[in-house]
C-alpha positions as CSV (number, residue, x, y, z in Angstrom):
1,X,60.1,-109.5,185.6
2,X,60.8,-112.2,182.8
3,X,59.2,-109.9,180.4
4,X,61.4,-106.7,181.4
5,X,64.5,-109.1,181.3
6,X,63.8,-109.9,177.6
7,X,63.0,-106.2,176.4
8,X,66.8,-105.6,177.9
9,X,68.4,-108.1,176.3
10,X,66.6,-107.3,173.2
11,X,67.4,-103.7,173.0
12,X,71.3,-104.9,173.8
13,X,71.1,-107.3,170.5
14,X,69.8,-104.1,168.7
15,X,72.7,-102.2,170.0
16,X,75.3,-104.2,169.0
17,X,73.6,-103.3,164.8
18,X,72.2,-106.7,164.9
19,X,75.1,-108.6,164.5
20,X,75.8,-112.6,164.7
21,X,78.6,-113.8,166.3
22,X,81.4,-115.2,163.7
23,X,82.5,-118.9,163.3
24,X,86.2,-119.2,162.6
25,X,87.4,-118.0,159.2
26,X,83.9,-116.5,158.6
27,X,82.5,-112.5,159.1
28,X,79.8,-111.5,161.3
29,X,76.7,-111.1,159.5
30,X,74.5,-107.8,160.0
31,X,72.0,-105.8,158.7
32,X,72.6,-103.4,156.3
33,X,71.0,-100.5,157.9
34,X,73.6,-101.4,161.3
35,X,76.4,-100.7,158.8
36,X,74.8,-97.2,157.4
37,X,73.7,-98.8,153.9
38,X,70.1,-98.3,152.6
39,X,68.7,-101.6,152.6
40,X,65.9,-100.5,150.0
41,X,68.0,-99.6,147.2
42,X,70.6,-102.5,147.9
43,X,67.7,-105.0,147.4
44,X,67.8,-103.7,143.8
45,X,70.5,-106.3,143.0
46,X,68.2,-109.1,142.7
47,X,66.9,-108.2,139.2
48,X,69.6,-107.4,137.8
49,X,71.3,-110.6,138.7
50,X,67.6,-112.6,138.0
51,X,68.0,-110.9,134.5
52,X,71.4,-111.9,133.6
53,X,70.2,-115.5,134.8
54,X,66.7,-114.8,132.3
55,X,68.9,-113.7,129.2
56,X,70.8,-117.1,129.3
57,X,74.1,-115.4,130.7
58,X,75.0,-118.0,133.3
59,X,72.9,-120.5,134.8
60,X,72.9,-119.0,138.4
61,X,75.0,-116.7,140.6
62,X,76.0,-115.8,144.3
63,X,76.5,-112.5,145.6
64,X,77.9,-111.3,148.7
65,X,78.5,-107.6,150.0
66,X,80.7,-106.7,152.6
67,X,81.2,-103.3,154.7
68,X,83.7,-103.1,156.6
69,X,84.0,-106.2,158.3
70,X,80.7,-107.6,158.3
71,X,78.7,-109.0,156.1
72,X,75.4,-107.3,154.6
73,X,74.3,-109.5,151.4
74,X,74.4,-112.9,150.8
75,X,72.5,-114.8,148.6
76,X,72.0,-117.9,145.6
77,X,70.4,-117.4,142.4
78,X,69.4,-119.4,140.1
79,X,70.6,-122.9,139.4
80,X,74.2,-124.1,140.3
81,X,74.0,-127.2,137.5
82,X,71.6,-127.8,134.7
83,X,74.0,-130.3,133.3
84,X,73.8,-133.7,133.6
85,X,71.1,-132.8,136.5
86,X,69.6,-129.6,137.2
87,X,70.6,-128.3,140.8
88,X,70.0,-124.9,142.8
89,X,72.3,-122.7,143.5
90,X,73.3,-122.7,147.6
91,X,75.3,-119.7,149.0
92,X,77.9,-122.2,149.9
93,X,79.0,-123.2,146.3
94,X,82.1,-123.4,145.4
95,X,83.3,-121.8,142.3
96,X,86.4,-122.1,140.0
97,X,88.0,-118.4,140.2
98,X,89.8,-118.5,136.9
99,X,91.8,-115.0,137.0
100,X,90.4,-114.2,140.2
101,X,93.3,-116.8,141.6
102,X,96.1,-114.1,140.2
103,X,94.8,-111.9,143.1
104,X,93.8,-113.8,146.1
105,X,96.5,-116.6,145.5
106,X,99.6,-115.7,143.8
107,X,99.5,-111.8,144.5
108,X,98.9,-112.5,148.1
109,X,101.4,-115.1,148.6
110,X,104.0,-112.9,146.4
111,X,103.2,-109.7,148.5
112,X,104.6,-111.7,151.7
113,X,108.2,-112.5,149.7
114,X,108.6,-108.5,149.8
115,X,107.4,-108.1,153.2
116,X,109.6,-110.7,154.7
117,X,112.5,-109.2,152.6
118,X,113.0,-112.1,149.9
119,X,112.3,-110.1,147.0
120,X,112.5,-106.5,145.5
121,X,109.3,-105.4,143.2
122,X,112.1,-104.0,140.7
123,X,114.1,-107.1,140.7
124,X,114.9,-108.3,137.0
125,X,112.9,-111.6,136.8
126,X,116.3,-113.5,135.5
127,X,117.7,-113.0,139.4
128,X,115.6,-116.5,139.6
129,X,114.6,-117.2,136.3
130,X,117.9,-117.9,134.7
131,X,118.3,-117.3,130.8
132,X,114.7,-115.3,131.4
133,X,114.8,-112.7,128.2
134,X,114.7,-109.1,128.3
135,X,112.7,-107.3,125.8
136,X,114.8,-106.5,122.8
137,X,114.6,-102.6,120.6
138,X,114.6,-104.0,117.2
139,X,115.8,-100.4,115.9
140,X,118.3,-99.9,118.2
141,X,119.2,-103.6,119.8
142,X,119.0,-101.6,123.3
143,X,117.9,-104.3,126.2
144,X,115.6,-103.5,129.0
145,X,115.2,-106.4,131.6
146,X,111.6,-106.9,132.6
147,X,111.1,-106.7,136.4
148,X,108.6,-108.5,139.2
149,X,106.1,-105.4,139.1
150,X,106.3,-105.6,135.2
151,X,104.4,-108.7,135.7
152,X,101.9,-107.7,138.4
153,X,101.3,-104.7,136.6
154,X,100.8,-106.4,133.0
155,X,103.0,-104.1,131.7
156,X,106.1,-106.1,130.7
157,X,105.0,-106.9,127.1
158,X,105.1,-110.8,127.7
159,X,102.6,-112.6,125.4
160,X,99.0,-112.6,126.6
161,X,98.6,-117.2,126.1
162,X,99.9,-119.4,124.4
163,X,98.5,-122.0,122.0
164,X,97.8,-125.3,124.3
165,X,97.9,-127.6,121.6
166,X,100.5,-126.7,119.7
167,X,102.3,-126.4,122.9
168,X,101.2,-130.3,123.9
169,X,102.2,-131.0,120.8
170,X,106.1,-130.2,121.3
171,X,106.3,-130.5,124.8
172,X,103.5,-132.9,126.3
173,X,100.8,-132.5,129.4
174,X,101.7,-132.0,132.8
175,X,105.2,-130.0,131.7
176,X,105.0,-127.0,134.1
177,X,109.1,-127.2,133.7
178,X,109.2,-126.7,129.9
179,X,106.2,-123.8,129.9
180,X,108.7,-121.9,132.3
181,X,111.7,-122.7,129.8
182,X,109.4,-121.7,127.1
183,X,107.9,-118.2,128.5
184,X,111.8,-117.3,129.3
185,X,113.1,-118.4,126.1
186,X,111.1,-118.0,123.2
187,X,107.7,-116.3,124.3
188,X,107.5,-112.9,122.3
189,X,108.3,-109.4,124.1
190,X,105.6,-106.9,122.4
191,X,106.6,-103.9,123.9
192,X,109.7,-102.2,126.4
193,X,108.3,-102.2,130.1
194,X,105.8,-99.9,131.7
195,X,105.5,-98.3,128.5
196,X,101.9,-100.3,127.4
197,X,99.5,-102.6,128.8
198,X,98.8,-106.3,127.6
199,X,97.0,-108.4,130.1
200,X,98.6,-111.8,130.5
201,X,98.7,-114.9,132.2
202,X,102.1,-116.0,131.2
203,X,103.2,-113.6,133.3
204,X,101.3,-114.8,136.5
205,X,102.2,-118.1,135.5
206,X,106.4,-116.5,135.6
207,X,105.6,-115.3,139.4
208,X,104.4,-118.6,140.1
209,X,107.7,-120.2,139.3
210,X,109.9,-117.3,140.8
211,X,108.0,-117.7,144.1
212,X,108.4,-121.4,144.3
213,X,112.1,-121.3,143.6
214,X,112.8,-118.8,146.4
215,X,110.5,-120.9,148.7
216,X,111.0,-124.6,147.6
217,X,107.2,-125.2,147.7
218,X,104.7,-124.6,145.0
219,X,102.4,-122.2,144.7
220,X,98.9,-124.0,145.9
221,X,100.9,-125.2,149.2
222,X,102.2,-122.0,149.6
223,X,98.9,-120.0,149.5
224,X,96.9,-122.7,151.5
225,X,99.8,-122.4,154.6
226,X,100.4,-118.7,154.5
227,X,96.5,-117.2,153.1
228,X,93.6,-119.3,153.4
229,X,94.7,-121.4,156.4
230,X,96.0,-118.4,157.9
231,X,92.0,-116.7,157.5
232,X,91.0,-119.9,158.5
233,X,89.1,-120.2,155.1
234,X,87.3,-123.4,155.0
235,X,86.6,-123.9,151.1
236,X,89.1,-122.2,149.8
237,X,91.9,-124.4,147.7
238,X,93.9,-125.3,144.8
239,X,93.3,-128.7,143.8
240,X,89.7,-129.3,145.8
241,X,89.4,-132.7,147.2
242,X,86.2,-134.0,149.9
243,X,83.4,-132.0,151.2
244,X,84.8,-128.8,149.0
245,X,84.4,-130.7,145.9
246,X,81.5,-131.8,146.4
247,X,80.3,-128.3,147.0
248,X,82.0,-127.2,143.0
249,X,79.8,-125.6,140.3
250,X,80.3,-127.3,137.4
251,X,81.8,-125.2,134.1
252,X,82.1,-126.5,130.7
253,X,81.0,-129.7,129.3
254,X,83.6,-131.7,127.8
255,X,84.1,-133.9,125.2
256,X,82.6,-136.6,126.9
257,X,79.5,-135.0,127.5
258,X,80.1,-134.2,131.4
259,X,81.3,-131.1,132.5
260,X,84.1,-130.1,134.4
261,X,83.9,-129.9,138.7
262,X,86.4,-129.3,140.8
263,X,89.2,-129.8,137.7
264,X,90.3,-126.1,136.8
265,X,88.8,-125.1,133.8
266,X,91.7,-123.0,132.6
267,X,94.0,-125.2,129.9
268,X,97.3,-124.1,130.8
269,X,96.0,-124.3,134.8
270,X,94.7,-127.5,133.7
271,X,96.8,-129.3,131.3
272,X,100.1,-128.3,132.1
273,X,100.6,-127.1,135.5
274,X,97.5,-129.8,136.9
275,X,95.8,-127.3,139.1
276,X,98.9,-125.7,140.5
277,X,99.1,-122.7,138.6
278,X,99.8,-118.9,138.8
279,X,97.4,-117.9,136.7
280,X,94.2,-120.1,137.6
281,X,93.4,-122.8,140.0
282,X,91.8,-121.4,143.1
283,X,87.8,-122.6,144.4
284,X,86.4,-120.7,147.2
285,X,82.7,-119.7,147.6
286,X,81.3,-116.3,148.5
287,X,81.9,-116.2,152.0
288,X,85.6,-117.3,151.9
289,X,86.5,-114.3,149.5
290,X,84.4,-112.2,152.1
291,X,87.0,-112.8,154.4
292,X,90.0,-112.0,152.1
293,X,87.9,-108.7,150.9
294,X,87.7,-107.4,154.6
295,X,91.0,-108.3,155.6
296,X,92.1,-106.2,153.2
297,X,90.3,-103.5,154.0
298,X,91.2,-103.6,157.4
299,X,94.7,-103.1,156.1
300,X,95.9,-106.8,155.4
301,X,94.4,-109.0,159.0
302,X,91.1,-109.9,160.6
303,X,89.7,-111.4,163.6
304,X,93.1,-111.2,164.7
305,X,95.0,-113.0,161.5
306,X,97.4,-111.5,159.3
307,X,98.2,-111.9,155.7
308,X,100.1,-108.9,154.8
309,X,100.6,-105.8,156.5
310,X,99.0,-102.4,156.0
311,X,102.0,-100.5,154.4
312,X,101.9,-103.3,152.3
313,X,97.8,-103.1,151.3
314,X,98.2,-99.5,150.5
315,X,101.4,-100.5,148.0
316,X,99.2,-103.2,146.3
317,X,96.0,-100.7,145.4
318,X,98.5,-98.0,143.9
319,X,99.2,-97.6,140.6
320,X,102.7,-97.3,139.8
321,X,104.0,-93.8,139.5
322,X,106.6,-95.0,136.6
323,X,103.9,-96.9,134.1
324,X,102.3,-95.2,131.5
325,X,99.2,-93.5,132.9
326,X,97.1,-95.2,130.5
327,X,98.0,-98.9,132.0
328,X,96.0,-98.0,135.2
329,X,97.2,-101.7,136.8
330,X,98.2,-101.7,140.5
331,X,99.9,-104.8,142.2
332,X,97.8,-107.8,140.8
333,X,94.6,-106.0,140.7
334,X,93.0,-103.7,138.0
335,X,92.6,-100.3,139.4
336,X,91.5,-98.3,136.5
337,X,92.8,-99.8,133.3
338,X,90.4,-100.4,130.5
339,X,89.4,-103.2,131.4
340,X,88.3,-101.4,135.3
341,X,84.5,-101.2,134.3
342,X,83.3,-103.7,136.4
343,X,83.5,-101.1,139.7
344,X,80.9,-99.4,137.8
345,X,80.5,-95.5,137.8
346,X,80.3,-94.6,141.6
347,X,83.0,-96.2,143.8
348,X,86.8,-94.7,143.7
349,X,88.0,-94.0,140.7
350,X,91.9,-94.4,142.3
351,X,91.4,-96.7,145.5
352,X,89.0,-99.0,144.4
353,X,90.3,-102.5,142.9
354,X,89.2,-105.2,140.9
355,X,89.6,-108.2,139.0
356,X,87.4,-110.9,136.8
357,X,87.4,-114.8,136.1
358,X,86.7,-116.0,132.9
359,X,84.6,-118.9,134.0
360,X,82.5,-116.0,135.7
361,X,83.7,-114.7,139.0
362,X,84.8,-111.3,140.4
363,X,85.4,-109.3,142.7
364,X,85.1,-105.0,143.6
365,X,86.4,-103.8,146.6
366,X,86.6,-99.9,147.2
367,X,88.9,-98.9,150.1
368,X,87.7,-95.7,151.0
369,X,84.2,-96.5,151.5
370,X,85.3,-100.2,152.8
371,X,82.7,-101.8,150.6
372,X,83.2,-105.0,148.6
373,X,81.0,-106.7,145.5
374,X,81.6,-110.5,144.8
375,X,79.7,-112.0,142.4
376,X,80.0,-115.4,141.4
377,X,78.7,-117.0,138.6
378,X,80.0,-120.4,136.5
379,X,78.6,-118.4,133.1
380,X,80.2,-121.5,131.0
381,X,78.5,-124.2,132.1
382,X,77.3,-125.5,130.4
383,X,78.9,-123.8,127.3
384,X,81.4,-121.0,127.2
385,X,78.9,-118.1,126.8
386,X,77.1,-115.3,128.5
387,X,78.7,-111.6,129.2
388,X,78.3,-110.5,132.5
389,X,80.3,-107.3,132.6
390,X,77.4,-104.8,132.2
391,X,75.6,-107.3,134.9
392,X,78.4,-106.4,137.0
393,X,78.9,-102.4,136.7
394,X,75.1,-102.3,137.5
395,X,75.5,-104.8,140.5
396,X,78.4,-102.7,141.7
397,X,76.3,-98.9,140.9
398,X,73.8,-99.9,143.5
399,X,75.4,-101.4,146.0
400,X,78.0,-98.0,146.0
401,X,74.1,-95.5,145.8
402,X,73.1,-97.6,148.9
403,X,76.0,-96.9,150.8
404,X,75.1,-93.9,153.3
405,X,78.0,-93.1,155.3
């Protein structure tokens, strides 16, 4: 009788595609063959990743893959420090995002100022940026203002950086008042709007400060009330403090000999805005982003919480119709600009969207086949070196082949 009961309740587990039960703010794990993906060729990711790890091109990685809303693939590679100490990788490290922050914190958080009807995308930015410079014809004198989706797009011909020292230099650290003043005033405009493509963080670092003078808060509270607490994200944060410190991967060593944990490696993140910062500044580990990647693909909620509602999903993935085709930006994400290679060759090529971190993070998610690809890496620690895009196209390639329905 005992025996019988146990063959029943192990055929019901087997029915359910072998799924766990999920803790708050995390996904159900499964098997890959319960969500239709060929278990066999997925595995193929581990030397790939091992090699990037072998040819020096970051000290260690974790990966995670996601269908639907489960996850299929997680794992740690590698080491997570080798300076001062040498220290394995765990898939619970936490790992500056760099650029990656543009997408899961400020475009997120932005996206909710249209839904709840503060903002238009083709507002001019000096509706809340006042004294905030158009771009100027220098044969004709003509003015064209620069609008909110010229900045998500990067297509408003804004300066890609600045020069931190210089900018110290004049101004001081911790100015985030004067970088504003300075982007609006005297930042050069390269090109009229929508008409090319020049990836930038000044301008993420603009929609930081529009957002936080229509809300009164500042970006990283912002995002931690109305995204990751919202997901219930555990590890997710501007700023990391406590047990999510002591989970960071280290990036570059410093002067001093030490590297950098839990202080955003970014310099205008770092030194001027002091973590809070449009363009850099968010730490989450593989299975937080997990979570953002399948609410997303379940059209802006999950388990029940909402960031951002489909209509508005499905406007974030699109390119705009009035951009120059050969931009290929949507709504804080790349879609299919030059820069788009990371998807590799199989997923979407129009409703798949991506987006990199310089200290060595990204993320692929293709919404038709509701698959995602995060791979995180800390590929400057201890020095800035190591390329990972071609490490990334071919972890993306077989991840999309082992997808089977």
């Amino acid at each position: 009788m005992k025996r019988s009961l146990l063959i029943i309740l192990f055929c019901a587990f087997l029915a359910t595609g072998c799924t766990t039960t999920p803790a708050p703010g995390k996904l159900a794990k499964a098997t890959p063959e319960s969500q239709r993906m060929n278990p066999k060729i997925l595995s193929r990711v581990d030397s790939v990743v091992f090699k990037a790890i072998e040819e020096g091109q970051c000290p260690g990685a974790v990966l995670s893959v996601v269908k639907g809303d489960k996850l299929v693939y997680l794992k740690a590679y590698g080491n997570k420090s080798v300076v001062p100490d040498t220290v394995a990788m765990t898939t619970e490290t936490v790992f500056d995002l760099a650029s990656v922050s543009k997408c899961v914190g400020t475009t997120l958080s932005f996206l909710q100022l249209v839904e709840n009807g503060s903002i238009r995308l083709t507002d001019p930015v000096d509706m809340y940026i006042p004294d905030f410079q158009p771009w100027v014809d220098p044969g004709t004198g003509e003015k064209t203002d620069i609008r909110i989706i010229d900045l998500l797009t990067h297509s408003s011909g804004i300066a890609s950086y600045i020069t931190v020292p210089a900018y110290v230099e004049r101004f001081g650290e911790a100015t985030p008042d004067s970088l504003i003043r300075y982007i609006a005033t005297e930042v050069k405009r390269n090109f009229k709007p929508t008409t090319d493509y020049l990836y930038s963080c000044l301008n993420f670092v603009t929609l930081q400060h529009i957002l936080q003078n229509i809300t009164g808060e500042k970006l990283c509270d912002y995002a931690q009330r109305h995204i990751f607490d919202v997901l219930e994200l555990a590890n997710t944060c501007y700023n990391p403090t406590g047990s999510t410190l002591e989970l960071c991967a280290p990036t570059e060593v410093q002067a001093d000999g030490l590297p950098l944990v839990g202080n955003v490696h970014d310099p205008i993140a770092r030194i001027i805005n002091v973590g809070n910062s449009g363009n850099a500044g968010v730490f989450s580990n593989a299975e937080d982003l997990s979570v953002i990647a399948a609410a997303l693909m379940n059209g802006g909620q999950i388990h029940g919480n909402r960031i951002l509602g489909k209509m508005t999903v499905e406007r974030m993935i699109r390119v705009p119709e009035e951009n120059s085709p050969h931009i290929g930006r949507a709504l804080g994400w790349d879609n299919r600009s030059s820069a788009a290679g990371i998807r590799g060759d199989l997923f979407s090529r129009t409703r798949t969207i991506c987006h990199t971190g310089y200290t060595g993070t990204s993320m692929v998610i293709d919404m038709d086949s509701k698959t995602a690809v995060i791979l995180l890496t800390n590929r400057v620690h201890p020095e800035d070196k190591g390329a990972l895009a071609r490490t990334r196209a071919l972890v993306a390639n077989i991840v999309a082949a082992s997808v089977e329905e």
